[in-house]
C-alpha positions in Angstrom: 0.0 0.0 0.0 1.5 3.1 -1.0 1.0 5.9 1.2 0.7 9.9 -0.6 2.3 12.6 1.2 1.3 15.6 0.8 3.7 18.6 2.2 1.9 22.0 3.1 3.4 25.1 3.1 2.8 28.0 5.0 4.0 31.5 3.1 7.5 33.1 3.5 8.4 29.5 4.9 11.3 27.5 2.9 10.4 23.9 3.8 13.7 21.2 4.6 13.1 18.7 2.9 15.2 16.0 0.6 15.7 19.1 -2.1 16.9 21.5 0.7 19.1 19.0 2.5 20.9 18.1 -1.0 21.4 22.4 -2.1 23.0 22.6 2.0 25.0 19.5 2.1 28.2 21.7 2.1 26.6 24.2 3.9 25.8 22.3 6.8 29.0 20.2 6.9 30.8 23.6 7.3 28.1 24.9 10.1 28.8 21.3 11.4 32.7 21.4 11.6 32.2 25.0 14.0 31.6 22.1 17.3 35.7 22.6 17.0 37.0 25.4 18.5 40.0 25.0 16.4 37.7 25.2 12.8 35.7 28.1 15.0 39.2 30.1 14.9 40.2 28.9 11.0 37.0 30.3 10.2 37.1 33.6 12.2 41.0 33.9 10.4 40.0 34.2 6.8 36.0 33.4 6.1 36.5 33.5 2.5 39.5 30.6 2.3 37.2 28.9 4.9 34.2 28.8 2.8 35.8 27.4 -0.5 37.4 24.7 1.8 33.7 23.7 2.0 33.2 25.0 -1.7 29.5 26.9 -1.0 27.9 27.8 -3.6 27.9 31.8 -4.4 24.5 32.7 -2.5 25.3 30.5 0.1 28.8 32.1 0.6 27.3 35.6 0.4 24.5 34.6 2.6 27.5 33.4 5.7 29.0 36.8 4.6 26.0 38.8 5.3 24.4 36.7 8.6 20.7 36.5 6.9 19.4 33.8 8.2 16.5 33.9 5.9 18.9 33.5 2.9 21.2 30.5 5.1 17.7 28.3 5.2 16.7 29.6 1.2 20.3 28.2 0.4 19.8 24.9 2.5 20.8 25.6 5.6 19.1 23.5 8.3 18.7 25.8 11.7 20.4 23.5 13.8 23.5 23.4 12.2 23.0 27.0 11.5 23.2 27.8 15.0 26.1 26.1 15.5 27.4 28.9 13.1 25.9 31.4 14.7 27.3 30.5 18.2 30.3 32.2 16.8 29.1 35.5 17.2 27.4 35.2 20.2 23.9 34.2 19.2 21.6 31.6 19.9 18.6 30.0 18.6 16.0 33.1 19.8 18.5 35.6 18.2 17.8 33.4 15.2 14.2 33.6 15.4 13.8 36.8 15.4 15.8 37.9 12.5 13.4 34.9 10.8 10.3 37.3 12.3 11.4 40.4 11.6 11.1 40.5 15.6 13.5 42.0 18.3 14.7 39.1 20.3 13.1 40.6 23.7 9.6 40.6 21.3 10.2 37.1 20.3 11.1 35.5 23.4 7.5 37.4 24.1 5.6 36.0 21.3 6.9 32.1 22.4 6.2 32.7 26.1 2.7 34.0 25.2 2.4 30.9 22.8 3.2 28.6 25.5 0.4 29.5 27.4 
């Protein structure tokens, strides 16, 4: 029996899914390899030479470049390997949802309390 899947989408959302995960591969590899301080450091040195280690693709080199973390998901980038990159500077997973939002962080961390009532 062959079971249909449908997926839904939801508007301004980039679903990851088996396309996404293929486009990020590198992408996430290098978000993965930031767990060692040592890569952390490597990458902090020269982000350019760190990113064609992992040869990115153009958009998703700009997108590290720039810090959108709209554009990292668009390009394949899977949030919890992104955070892993954004750990770097200081930021963590709420810092990452509100940039997503459009949100201050304070409003964000709002909007999920107020959610989890």
């Amino acid at each position: 029996m062959e079971k249909s899947r449908a997926i839904s989408t939801i508007e301004g959302t980039t679903i990851f899914d088996g396309s996404q995960a293929r486009k990020g591969y590198t992408l996430n590899k290098m978000c993965f390899s930031f767990n060692s301080a040592k890569n952390r450091a490597e990458f902090l040195t020269d982000e350019h030479a760190y990113c064609r280690k992992y040869e990115l693709l153009p958009a998703q080199e700009l997108a590290i470049r720039t810090r959108n973390v709209l554009d990292l998901i668009d390009a394949g980038g899977n949030i919890y390997y992104l955070a892993k990159f954004a750990g770097i500077f200081g930021l963590d997973v709420q810092d990452l949802g509100a940039q997503q939002t459009g949100m201050t962080k304070d409003a964000f961390k709002a909007k999920l309390v107020e959610a989890g009532r």
